[in-house]
N, CA, C and O atoms as a Maestro MAE file, in Angstrom:
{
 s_m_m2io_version
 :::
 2.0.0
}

f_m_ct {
 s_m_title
 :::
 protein
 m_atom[300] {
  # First column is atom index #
  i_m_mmod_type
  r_m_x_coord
  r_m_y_coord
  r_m_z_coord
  i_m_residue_number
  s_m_chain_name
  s_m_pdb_residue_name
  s_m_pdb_atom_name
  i_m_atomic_number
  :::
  1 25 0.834 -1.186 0.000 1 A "UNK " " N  " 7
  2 3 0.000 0.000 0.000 1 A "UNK " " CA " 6
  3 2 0.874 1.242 0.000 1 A "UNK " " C  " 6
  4 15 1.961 1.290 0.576 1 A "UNK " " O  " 8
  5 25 0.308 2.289 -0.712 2 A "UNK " " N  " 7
  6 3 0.986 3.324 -0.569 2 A "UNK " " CA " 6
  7 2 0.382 4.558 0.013 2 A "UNK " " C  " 6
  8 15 -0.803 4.313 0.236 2 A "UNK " " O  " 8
  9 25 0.695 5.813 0.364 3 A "UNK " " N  " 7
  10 3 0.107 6.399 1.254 3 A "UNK " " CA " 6
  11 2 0.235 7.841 -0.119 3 A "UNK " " C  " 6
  12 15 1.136 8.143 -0.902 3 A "UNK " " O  " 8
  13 25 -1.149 8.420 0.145 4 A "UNK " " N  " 7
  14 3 -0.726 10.132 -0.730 4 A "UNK " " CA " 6
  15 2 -1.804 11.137 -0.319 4 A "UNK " " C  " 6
  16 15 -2.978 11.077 0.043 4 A "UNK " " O  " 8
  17 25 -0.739 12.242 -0.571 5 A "UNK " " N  " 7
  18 3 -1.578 13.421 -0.835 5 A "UNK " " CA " 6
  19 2 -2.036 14.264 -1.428 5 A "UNK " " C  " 6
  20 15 -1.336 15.089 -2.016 5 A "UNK " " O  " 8
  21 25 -2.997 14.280 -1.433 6 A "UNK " " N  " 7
  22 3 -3.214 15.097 -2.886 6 A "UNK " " CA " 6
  23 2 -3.991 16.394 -2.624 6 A "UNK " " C  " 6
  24 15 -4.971 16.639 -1.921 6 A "UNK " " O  " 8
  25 25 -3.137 17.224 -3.516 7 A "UNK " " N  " 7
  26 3 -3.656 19.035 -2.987 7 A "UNK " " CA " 6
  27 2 -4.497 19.359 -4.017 7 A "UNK " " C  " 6
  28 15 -3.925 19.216 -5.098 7 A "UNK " " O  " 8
  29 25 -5.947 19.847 -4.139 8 A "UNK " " N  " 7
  30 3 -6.735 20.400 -5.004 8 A "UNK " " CA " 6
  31 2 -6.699 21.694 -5.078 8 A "UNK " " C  " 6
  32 15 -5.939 22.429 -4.447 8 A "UNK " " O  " 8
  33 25 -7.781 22.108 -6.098 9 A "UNK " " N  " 7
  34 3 -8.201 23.000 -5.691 9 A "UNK " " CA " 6
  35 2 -8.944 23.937 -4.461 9 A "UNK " " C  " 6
  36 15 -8.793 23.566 -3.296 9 A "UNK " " O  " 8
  37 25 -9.328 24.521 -4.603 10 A "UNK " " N  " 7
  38 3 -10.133 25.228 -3.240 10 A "UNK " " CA " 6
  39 2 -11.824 24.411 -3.346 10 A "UNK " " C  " 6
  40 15 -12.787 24.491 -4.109 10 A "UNK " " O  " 8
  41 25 -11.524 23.751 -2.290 11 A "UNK " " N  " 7
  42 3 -13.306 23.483 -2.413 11 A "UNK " " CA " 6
  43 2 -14.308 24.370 -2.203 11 A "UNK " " C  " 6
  44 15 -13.982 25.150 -1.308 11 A "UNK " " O  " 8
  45 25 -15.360 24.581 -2.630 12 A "UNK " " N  " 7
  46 3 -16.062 26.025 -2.204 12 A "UNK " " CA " 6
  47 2 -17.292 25.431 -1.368 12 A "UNK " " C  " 6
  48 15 -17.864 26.362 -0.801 12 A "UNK " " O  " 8
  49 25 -17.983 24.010 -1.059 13 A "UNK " " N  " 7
  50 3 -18.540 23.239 -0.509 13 A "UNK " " CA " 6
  51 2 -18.592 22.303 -0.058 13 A "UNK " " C  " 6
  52 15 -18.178 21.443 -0.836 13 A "UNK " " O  " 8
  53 25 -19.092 21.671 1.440 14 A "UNK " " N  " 7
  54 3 -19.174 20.023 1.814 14 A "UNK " " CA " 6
  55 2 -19.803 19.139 0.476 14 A "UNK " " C  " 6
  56 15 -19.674 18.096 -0.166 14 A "UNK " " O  " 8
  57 25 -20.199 19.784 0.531 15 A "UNK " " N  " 7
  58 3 -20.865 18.725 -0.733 15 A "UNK " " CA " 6
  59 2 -20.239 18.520 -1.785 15 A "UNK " " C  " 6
  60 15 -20.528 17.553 -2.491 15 A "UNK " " O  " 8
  61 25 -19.408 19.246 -2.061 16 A "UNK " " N  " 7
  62 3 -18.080 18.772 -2.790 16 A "UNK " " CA " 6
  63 2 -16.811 18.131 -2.355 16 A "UNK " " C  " 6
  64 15 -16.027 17.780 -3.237 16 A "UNK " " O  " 8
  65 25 -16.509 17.934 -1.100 17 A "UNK " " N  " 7
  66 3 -16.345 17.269 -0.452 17 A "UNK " " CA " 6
  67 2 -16.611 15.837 -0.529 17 A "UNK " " C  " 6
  68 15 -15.699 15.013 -0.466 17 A "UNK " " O  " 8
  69 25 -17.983 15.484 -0.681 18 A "UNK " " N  " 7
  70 3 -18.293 14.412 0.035 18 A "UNK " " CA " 6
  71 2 -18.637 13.710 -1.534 18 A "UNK " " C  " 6
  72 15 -18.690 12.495 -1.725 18 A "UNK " " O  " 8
  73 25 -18.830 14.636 -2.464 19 A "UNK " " N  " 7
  74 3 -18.900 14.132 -4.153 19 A "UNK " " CA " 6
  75 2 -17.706 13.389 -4.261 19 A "UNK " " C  " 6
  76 15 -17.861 12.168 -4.236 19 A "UNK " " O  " 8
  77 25 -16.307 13.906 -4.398 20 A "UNK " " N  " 7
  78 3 -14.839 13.289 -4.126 20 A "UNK " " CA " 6
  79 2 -14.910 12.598 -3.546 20 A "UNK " " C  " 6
  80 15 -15.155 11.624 -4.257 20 A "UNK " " O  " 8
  81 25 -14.871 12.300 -2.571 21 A "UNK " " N  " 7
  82 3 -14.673 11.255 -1.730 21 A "UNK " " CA " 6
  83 2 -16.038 9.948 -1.675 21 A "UNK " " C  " 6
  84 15 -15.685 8.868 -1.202 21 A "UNK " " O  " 8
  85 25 -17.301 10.053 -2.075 22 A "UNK " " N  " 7
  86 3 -17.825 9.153 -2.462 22 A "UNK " " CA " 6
  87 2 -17.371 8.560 -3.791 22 A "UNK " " C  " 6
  88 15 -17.564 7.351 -3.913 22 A "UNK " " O  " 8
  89 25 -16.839 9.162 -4.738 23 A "UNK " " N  " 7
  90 3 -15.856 8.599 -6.310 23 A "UNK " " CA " 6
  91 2 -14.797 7.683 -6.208 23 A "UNK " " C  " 6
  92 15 -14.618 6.690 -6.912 23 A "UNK " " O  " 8
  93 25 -13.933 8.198 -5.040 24 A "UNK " " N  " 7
  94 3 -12.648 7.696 -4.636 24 A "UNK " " CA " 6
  95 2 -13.250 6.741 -4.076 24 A "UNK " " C  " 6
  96 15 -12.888 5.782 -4.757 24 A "UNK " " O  " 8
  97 25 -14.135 6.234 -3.051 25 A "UNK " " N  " 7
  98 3 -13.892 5.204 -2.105 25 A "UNK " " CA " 6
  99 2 -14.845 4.032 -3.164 25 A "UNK " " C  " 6
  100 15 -15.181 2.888 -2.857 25 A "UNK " " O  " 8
  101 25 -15.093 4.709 -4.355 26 A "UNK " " N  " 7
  102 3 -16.239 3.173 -5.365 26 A "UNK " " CA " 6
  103 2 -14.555 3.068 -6.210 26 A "UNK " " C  " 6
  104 15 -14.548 1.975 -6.777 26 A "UNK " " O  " 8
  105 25 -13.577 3.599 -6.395 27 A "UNK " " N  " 7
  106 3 -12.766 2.423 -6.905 27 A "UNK " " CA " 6
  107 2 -11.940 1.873 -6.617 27 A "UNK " " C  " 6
  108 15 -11.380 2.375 -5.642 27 A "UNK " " O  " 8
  109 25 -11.395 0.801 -7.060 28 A "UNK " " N  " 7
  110 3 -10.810 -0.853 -7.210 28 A "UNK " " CA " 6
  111 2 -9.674 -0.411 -6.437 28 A "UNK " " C  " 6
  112 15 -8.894 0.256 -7.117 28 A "UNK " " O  " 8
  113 25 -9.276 -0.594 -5.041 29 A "UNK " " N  " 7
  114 3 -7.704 -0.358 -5.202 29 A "UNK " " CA " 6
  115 2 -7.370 1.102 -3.945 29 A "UNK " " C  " 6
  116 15 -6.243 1.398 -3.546 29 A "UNK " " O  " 8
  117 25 -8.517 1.730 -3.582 30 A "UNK " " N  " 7
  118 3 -8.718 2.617 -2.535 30 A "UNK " " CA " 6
  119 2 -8.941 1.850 -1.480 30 A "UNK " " C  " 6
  120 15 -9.630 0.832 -1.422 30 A "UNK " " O  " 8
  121 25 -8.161 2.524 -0.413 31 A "UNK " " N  " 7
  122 3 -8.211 1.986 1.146 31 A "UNK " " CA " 6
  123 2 -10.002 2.698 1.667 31 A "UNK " " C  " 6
  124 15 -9.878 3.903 1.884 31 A "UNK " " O  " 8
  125 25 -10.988 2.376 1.810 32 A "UNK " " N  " 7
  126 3 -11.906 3.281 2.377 32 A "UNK " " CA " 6
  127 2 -12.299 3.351 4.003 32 A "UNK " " C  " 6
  128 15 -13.216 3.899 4.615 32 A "UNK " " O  " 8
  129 25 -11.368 2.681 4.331 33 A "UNK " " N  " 7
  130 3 -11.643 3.353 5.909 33 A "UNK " " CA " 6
  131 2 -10.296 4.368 5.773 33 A "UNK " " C  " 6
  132 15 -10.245 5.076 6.780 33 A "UNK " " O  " 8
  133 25 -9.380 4.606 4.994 34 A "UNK " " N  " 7
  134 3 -8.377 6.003 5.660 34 A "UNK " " CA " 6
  135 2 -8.540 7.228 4.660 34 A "UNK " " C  " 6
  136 15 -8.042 8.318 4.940 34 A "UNK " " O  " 8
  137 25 -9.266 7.016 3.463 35 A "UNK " " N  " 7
  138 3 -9.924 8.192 2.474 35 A "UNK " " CA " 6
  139 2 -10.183 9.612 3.553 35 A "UNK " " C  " 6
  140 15 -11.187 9.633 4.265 35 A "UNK " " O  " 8
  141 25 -9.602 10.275 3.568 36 A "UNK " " N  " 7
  142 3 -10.632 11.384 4.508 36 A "UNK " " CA " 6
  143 2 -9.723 12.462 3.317 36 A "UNK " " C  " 6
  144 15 -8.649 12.286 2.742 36 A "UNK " " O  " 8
  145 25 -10.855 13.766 3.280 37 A "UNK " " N  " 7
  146 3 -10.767 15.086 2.459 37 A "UNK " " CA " 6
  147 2 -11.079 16.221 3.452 37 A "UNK " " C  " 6
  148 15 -12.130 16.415 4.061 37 A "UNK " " O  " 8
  149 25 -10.193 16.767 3.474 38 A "UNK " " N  " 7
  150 3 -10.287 17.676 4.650 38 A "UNK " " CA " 6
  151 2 -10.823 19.096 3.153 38 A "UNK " " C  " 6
  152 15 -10.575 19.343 1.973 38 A "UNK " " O  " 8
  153 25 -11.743 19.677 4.426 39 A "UNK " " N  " 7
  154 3 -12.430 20.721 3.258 39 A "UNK " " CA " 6
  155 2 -11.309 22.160 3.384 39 A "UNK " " C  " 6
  156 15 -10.602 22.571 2.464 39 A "UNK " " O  " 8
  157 25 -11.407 22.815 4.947 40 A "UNK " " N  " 7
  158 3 -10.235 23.446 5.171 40 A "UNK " " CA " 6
  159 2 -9.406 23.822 4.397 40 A "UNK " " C  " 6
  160 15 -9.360 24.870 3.753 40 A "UNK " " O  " 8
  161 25 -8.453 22.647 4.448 41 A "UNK " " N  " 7
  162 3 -7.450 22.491 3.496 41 A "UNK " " CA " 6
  163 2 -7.484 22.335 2.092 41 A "UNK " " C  " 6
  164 15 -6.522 22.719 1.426 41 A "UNK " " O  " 8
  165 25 -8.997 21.545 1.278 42 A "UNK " " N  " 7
  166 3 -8.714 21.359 0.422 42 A "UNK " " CA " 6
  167 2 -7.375 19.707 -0.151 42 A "UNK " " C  " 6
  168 15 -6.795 19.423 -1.199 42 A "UNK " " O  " 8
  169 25 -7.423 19.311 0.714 43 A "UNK " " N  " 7
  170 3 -6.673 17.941 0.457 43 A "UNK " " CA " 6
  171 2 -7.219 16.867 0.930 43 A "UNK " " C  " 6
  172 15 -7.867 16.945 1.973 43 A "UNK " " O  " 8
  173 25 -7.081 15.739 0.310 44 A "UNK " " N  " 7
  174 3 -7.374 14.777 0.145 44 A "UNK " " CA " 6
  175 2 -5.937 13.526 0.557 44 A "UNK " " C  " 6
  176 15 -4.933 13.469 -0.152 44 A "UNK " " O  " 8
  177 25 -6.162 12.527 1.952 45 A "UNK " " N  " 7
  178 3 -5.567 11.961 2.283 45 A "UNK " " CA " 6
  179 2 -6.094 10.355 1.999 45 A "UNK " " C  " 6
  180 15 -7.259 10.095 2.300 45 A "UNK " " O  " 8
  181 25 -5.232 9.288 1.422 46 A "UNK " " N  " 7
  182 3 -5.801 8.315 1.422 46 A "UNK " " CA " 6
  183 2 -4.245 6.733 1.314 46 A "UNK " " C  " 6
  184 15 -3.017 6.810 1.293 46 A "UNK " " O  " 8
  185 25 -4.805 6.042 1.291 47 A "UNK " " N  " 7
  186 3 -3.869 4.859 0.886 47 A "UNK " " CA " 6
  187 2 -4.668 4.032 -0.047 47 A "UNK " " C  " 6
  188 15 -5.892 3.964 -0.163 47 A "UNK " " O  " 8
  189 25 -3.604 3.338 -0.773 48 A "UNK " " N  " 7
  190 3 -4.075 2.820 -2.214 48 A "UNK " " CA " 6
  191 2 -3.311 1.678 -2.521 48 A "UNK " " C  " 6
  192 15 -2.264 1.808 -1.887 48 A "UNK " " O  " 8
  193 25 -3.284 0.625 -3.163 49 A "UNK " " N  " 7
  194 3 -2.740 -0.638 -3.770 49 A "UNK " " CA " 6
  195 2 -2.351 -0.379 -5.246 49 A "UNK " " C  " 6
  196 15 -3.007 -0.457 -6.285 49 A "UNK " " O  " 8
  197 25 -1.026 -0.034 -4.985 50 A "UNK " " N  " 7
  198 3 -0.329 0.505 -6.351 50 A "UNK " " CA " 6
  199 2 -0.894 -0.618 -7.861 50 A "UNK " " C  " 6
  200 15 -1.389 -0.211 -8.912 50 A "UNK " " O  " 8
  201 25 -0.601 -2.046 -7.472 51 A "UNK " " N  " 7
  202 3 -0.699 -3.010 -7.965 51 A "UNK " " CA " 6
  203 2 -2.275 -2.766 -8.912 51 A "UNK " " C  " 6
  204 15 -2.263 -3.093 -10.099 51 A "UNK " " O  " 8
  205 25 -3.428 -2.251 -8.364 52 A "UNK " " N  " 7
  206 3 -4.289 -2.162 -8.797 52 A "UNK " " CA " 6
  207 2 -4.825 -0.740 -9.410 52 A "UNK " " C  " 6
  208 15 -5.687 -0.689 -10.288 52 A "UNK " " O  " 8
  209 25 -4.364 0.103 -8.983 53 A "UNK " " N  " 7
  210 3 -4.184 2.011 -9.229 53 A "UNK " " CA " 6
  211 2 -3.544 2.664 -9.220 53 A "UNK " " C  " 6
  212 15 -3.042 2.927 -8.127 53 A "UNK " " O  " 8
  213 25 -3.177 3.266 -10.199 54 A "UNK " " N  " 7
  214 3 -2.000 4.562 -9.729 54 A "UNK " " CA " 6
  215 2 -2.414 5.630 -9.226 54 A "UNK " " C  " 6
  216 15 -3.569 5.701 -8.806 54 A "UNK " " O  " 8
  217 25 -1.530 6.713 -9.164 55 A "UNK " " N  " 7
  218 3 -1.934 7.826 -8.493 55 A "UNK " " CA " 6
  219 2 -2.072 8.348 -10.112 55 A "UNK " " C  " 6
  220 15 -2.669 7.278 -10.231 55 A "UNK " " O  " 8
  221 25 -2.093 8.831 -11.191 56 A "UNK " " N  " 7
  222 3 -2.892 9.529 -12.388 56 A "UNK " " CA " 6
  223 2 -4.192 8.786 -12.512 56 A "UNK " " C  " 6
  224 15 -5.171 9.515 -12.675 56 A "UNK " " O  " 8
  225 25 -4.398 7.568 -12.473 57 A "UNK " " N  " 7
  226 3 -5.869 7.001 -12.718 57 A "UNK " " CA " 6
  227 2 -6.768 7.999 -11.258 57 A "UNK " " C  " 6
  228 15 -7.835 8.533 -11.561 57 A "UNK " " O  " 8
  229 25 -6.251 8.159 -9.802 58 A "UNK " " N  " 7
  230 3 -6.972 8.588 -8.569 58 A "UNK " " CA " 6
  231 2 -6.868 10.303 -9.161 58 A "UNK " " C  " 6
  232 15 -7.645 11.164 -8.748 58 A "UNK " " O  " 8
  233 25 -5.881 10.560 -10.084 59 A "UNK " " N  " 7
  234 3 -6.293 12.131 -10.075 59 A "UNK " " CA " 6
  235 2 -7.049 12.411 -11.176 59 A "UNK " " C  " 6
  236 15 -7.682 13.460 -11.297 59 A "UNK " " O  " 8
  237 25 -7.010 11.241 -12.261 60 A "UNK " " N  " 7
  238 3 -7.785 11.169 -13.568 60 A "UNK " " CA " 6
  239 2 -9.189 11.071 -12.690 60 A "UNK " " C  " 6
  240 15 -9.633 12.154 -12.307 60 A "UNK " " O  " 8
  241 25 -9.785 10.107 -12.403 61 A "UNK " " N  " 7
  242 3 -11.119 10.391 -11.626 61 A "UNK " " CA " 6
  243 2 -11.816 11.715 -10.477 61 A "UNK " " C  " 6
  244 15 -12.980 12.027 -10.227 61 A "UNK " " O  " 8
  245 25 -10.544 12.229 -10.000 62 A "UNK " " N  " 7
  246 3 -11.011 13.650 -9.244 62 A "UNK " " CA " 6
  247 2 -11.250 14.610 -9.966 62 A "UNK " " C  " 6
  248 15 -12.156 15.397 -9.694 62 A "UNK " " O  " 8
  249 25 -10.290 14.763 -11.295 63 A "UNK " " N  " 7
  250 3 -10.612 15.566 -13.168 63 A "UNK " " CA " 6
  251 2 -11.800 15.398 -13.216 63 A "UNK " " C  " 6
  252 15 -12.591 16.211 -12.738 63 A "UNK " " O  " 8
  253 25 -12.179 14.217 -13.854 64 A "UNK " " N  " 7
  254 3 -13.456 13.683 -14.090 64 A "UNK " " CA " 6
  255 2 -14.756 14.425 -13.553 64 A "UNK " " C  " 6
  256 15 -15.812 14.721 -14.113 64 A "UNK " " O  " 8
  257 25 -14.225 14.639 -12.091 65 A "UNK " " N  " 7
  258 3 -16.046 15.031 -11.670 65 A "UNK " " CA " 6
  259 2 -15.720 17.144 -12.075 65 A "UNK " " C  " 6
  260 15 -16.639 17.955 -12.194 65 A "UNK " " O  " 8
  261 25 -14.361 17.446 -12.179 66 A "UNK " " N  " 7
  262 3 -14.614 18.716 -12.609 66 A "UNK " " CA " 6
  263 2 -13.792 19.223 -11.512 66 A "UNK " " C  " 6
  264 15 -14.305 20.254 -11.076 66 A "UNK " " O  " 8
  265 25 -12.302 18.786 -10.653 67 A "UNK " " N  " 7
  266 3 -12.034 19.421 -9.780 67 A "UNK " " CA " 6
  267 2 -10.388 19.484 -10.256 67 A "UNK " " C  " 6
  268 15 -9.998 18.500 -10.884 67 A "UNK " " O  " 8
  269 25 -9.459 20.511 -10.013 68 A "UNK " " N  " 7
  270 3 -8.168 20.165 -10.949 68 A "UNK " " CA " 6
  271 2 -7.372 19.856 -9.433 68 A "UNK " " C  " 6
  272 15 -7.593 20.329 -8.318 68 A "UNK " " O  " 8
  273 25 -6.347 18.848 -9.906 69 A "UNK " " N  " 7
  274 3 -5.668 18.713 -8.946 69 A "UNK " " CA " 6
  275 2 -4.404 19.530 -8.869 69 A "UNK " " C  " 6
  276 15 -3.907 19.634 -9.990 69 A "UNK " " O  " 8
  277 25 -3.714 20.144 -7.933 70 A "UNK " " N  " 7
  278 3 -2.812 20.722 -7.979 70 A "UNK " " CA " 6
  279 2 -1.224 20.092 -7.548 70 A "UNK " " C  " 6
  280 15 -0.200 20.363 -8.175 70 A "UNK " " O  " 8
  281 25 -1.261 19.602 -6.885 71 A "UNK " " N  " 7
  282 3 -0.225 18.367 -6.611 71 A "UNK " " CA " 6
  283 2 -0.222 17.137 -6.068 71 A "UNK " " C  " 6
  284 15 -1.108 16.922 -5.242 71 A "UNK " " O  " 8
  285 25 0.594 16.209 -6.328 72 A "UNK " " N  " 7
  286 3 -0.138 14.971 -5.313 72 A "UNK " " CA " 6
  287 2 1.580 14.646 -4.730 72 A "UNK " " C  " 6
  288 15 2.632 14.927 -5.303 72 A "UNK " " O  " 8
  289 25 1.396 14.059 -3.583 73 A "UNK " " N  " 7
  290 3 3.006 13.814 -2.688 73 A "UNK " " CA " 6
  291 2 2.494 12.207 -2.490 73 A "UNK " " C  " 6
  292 15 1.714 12.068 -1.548 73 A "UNK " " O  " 8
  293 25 2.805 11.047 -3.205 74 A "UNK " " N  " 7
  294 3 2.695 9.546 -2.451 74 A "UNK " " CA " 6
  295 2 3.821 9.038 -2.109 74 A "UNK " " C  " 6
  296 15 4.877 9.083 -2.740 74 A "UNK " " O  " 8
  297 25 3.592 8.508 -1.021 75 A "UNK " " N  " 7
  298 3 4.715 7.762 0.029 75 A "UNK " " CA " 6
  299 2 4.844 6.706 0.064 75 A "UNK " " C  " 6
  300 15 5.665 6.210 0.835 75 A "UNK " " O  " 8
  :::
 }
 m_bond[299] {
  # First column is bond index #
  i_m_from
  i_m_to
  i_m_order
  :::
  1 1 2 1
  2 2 3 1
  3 3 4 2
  4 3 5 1
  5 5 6 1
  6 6 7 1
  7 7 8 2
  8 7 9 1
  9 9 10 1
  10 10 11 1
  11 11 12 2
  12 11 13 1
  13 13 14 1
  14 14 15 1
  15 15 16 2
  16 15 17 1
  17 17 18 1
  18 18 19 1
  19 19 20 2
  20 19 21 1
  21 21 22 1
  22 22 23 1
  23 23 24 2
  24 23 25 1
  25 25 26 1
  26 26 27 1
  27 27 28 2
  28 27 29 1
  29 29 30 1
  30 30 31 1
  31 31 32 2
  32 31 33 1
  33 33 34 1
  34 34 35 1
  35 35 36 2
  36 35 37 1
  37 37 38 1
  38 38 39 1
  39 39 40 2
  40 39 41 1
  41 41 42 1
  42 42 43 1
  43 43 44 2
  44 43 45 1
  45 45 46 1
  46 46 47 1
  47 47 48 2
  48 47 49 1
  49 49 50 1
  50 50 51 1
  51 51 52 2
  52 51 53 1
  53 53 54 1
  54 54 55 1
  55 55 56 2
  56 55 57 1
  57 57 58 1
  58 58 59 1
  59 59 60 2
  60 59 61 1
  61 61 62 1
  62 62 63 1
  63 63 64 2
  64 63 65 1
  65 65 66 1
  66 66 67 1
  67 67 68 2
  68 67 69 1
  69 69 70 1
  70 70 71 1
  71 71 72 2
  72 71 73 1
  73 73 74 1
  74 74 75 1
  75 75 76 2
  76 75 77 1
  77 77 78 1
  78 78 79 1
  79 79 80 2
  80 79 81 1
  81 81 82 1
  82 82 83 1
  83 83 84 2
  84 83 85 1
  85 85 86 1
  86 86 87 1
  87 87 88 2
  88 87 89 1
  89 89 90 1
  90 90 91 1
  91 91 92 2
  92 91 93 1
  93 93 94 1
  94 94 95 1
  95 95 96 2
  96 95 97 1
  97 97 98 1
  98 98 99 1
  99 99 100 2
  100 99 101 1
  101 101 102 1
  102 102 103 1
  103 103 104 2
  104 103 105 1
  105 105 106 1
  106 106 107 1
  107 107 108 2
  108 107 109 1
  109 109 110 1
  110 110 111 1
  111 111 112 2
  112 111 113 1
  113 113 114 1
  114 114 115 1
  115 115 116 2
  116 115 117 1
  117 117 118 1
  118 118 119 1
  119 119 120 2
  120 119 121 1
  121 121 122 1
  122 122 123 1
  123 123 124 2
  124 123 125 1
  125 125 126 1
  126 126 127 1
  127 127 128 2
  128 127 129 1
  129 129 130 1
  130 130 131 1
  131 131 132 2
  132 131 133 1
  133 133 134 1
  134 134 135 1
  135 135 136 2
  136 135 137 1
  137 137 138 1
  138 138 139 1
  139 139 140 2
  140 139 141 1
  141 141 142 1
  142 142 143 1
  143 143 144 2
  144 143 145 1
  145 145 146 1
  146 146 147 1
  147 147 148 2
  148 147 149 1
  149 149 150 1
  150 150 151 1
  151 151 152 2
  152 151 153 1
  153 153 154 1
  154 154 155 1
  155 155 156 2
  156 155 157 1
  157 157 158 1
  158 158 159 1
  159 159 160 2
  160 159 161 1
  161 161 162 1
  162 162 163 1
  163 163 164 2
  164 163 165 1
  165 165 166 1
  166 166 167 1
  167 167 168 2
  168 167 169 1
  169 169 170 1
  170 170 171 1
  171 171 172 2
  172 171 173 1
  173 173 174 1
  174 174 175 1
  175 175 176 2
  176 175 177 1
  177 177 178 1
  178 178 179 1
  179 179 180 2
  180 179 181 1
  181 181 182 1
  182 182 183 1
  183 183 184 2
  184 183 185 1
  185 185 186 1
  186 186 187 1
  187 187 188 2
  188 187 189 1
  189 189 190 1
  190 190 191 1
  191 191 192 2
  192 191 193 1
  193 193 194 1
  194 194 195 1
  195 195 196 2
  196 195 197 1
  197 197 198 1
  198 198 199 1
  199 199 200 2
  200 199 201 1
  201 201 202 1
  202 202 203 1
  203 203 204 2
  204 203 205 1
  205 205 206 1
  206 206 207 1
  207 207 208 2
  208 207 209 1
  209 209 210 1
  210 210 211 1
  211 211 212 2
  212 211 213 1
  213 213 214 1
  214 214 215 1
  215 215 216 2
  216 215 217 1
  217 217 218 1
  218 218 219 1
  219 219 220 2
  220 219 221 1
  221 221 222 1
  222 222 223 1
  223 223 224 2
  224 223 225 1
  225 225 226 1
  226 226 227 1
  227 227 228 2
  228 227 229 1
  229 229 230 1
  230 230 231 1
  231 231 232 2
  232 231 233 1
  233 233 234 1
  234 234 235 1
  235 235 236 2
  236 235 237 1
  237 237 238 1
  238 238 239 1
  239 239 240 2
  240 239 241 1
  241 241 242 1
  242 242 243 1
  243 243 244 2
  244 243 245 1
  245 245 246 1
  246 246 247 1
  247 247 248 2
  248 247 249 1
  249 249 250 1
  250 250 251 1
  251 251 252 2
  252 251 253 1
  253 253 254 1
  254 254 255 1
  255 255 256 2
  256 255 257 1
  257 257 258 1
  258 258 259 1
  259 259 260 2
  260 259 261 1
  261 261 262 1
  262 262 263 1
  263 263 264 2
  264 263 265 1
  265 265 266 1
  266 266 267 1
  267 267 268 2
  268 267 269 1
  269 269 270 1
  270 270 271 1
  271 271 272 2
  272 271 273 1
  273 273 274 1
  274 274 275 1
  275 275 276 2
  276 275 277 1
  277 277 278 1
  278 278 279 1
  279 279 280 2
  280 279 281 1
  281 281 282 1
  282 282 283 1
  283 283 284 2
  284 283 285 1
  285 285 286 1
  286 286 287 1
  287 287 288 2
  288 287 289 1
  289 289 290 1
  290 290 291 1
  291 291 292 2
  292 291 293 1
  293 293 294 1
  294 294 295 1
  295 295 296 2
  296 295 297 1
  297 297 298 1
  298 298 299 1
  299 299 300 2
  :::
 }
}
């Protein structure tokens, strides 16, 4: 497993919030008990199974719903 972070944009709502993070935790390869998106901040903390996802497929799907990512740090 690998561990990342990923810096978005500015969220301007929970409910955008909770859009992300319901996307992330339906695919293949996301840890969903350590997914958490802090709104605050605007980042998104999670662990993942390289073997099954990379980190461009997890930022290709945060694109997807319309949010740009600004950096991601995985460990």
């Amino acid at each position: 497993m690998k561990s990342a972070t990923i810096q978005l944009e500015t969220l301007t709502c929970p409910s955008c919030m909770q859009k992300i993070e319901g996307a992330l935790k339906k695919l293949d390869g996301i840890d969903k008990d350590t997914t958490k998106i802090s709104f605050n901040t605007s980042k998104v903390k999670l662990d993942f199974d390289e073997e099954k996802l990379s980190i461009q497929e997890i930022e290709s799907a945060i694109s997807k719903l319309g949010y740009d990512v600004i950096k991601s740090i995985v460990k």
